[in-house]
N, C-alpha and C positions, 0 to 999 in steps of 0.2 A: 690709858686703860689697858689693861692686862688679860687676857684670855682666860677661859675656861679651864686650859692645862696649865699654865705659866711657862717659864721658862722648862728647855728640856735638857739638863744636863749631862756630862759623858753617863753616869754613874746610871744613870736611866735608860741609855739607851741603850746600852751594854744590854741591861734587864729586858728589856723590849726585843732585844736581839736573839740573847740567849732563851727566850719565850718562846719566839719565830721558830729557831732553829728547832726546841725542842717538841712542838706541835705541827711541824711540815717533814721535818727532818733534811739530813744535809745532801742529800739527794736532789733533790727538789725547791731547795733554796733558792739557786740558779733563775728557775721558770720562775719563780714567786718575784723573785727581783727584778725580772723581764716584766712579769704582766703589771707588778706596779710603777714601772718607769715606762710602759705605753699608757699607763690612765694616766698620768700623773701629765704626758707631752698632751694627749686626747683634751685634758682638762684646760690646760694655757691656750690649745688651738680654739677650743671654745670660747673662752674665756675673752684672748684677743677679739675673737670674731665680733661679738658681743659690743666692746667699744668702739669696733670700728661699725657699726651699724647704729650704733649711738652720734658718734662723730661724724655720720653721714646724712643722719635723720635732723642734727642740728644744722647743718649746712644747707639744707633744705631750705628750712623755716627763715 
């Protein structure tokens, strides 16, 4: 089953980049890259957290 977006090719992301760049500017790029590679770690920490309180609430039962 295939997602909403589908596949995302170079040709697109190039387009999505050169978006970025032209709505933040290349100034600023930099922080934009930082604060979505801390939501991005924020989310997996959650994310693990989540199965292991899964895998621990079954070990219970």
């Amino acid at each position: 089953m295939m997602g909403l977006i589908g596949p995302v090719g170079p040709w697109e992301l190039i387009l999505v980049l050169a978006i970025l760049l032209i709505i933040v500017g290349p100034g600023k790029l930099p922080s934009v890259g930082k604060a979505i590679g801390k939501s991005l770690g924020e989310f997996k920490k959650a994310k693990t957290g989540e199965f292991e309180e899964m895998d621990h609430e079954e070990k219970i039962q």
